[in-house]
Phi, psi and omega in degrees: 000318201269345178298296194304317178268350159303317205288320183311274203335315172302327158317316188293311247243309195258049159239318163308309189296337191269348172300285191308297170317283232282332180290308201307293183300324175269008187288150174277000191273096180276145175242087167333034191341300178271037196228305213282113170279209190283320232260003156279325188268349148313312170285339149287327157285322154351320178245347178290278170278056190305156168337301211224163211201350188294160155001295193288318193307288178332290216292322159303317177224035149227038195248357189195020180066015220298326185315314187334266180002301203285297210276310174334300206284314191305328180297332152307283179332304209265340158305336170271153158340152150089335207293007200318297197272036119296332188297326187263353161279339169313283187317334185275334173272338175239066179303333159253057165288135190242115173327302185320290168338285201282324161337291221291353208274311196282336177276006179256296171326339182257331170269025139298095151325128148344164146272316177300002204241327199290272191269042153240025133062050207222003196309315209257013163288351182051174144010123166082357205283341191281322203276347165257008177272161175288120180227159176223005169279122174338307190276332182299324194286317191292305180321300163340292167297343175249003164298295192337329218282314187218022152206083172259010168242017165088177162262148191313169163296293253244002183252006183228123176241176181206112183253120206261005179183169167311317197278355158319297197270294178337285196291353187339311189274329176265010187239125204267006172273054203238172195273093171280021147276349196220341184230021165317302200284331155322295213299318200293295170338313189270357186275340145291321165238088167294182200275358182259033156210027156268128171211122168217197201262012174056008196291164212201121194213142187236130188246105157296093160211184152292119189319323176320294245242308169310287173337293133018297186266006162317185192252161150260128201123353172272171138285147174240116179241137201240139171245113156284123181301050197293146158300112211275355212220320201240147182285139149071003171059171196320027193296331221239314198274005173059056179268172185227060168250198233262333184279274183338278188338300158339268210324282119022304182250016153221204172254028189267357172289335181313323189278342157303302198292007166252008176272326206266325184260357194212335150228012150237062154076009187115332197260171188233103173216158172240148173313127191278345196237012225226179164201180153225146193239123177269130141306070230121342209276128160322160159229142192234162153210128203280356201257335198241305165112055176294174161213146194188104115015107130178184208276171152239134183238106186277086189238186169199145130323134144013172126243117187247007199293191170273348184279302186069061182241029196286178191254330170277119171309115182254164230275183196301150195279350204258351164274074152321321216279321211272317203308266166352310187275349187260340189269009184259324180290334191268309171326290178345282196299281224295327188272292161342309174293328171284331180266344160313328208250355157334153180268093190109222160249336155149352173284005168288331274233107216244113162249132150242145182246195183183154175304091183255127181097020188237013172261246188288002162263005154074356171277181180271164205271329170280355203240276179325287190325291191301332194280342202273328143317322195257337190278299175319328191242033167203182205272151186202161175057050194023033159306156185285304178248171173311126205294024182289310182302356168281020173222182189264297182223163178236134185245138169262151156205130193232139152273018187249153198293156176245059179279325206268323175307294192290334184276309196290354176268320171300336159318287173263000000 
């Protein structure tokens, strides 16, 4: 008898494991091998392994599976060719990191209900569950209908990226190690024009509107690249509770919430994160206007701040409120990537090209408004994606846009 459920328990235990292998092995989740450094794989245990198991910790990285997600990508990582020296950034960043562990942890995650999903009573919805539950908020609904119109089967693989740092989309063209399901077209792009042979005109303009509303008045025939305000941790930020800041508002007037959740169900394992040095990039995404009944194409760039309120409800801990410096240096790398992407994902060379940007991380996430201004300045006026001139010119115009005043916006670009 007792012979008999050891062999069922062995049975069990390597069926799990070729699971945990098989997921690995089939997985969207690309792993940048020669792009990702240490303070990227610190920052990913970091959310992996957390610190601490209390309440608030739980709630922060599993409310929304982001821990999978995390331990999901490490299970990559260990699954590829090559991997030493990540393998050796691990250990240095975790030193009694256990293989073992992070299996058995990510097959207990996977067979785990959200917490959000727990209390929006949503378990037996599967998959895809924020867009079936019953609502009665204006904007989810308005959102529905226009998935309904043109991605009720979603977005492409090749229309959804995901960059975990600058040096991913930099090296696109010289590193043969890129995700060629998802940056052909980067890559072919940036290898017909690179950015040290763009030059338009780069002008740099401030839009009192709404985002909704900005996309609109872009010219037609142009592209449009939009910086979303994003939440790092939850798809679409407070969306399902009708909420109204600069991401939902997007979210409300097109179909890009269908492309979080295809970010969240189709490449990172069921779970939810934005990259802490990273962004994800969107393709594509509709714009609807109801008033006119317009329609209007254009890319997405999915990033977040810090969270720096007193709530602290970000996924990542961000440094002392009181370290400007680390604050800066770390919010210039993740900008890097948000400029970077735009320029990888242009159409042509960029002189059709609208990027709009906007004071992001200066409402409820509490950073400052002139310190987002100035990064957003030294990066746009100087060379980046080994461009010749300040990489503001690989595009035709760039717009701040707020519905809030851009006076701050507006002195620190007027110095020069």
């Amino acid at each position: 008898m007792y012979t008999i459920v050891f062999y069922i328990a062995l049975i069990f235990l390597l069926f799990c494991s070729t699971l945990i292998r098989q997921q690995i092995i089939d997985t969207r989740m690309f792993v940048p091998i020669d792009s990702l450094r240490k303070s990227d794989i610190c920052s990913i245990i970091s959310i992996a392994l957390p610190p601490k198991e209390d309440h608030n910790w739980i709630q922060r990285v599993d409310g929304h599976h982001s821990r999978r997600t995390m331990l999901y990508f490490l299970l990559s990582i260990q699954s590829k060719s090559n991997n030493e020296q990540l393998l050796n950034f691990i250990y240095e960043c975790y030193p009694n990191f256990n293989w073992t562990f992070v299996s058995k942890k990510y097959l207990h995650l996977k067979n785990s209900f959200e917490l959000y999903q727990k209390q929006n009573q949503a378990e037996d919805l599967g998959n895809y569950w924020q867009l079936k539950i019953p609502t009665n908020s204006f904007g989810p609904l308005k959102s529905r209908e226009y998935i309904s119109r043109y991605r009720l089967n979603g977005f492409q693989p090749n229309e959804l990226k995901i960059y975990w740092n600058y040096n991913q989309i930099q090296t696109l063209v010289s590193c043969a190690d890129y995700n060629a399901k998802t940056d052909s077209d980067a890559k072919n792009s940036l290898l017909a024009k690179p950015a040290y042979e763009r030059r338009h005109t780069g002008k740099i303009s401030f839009i009192l509107s709404g985002i909704q509303d900005a996309v609109f008045q872009v010219p037609n025939g142009k592209q449009v690249i939009v910086l979303d305000f994003a939440d790092e941790r939850m798809p679409g930020g407070y969306y399902l509770e009708n909420a109204m800041t600069q991401e939902e508002v997007i979210l409300y007037n097109s179909d890009g919430y269908r492309a979080l959740l295809d970010l969240k169900y189709t490449m990172m394992d069921g779970g939810y994160m934005l990259p802490e040095y990273g962004v994800a990039y969107i393709k594509r995404v509709r714009f609807f206007q109801q008033r006119t009944n317009e329609e209007r194409l254009t890319d997405v760039i999915v990033a977040a701040c810090y969270d720096l309120s007193p709530s602290g409800e970000g996924l990542y801990i961000p440094p002392s409120r009181n370290d400007e410096e680390q604050i800066r240096y770390r919010t210039h790398q993740k900008f890097q990537a948000i400029i970077a992407s735009a320029v990888a994902n242009t159409e042509g060379d960029g002189k059709n090209t609208y990027l709009l940007l906007g004071p992001i991380g200066t409402g409820a996430f509490f950073n400052d408004k002139k310190m987002i201004a100035e990064l957003f300045f030294d990066i746009l006026n100087n060379s980046l994606m080994s461009s010749n001139e300040a990489i503001r010119y690989a595009f035709e115009e760039i717009w701040f846009v707020s519905t809030h005043s851009l006076e701050v916006f507006e002195n620190v670009f007027g110095k020069h």
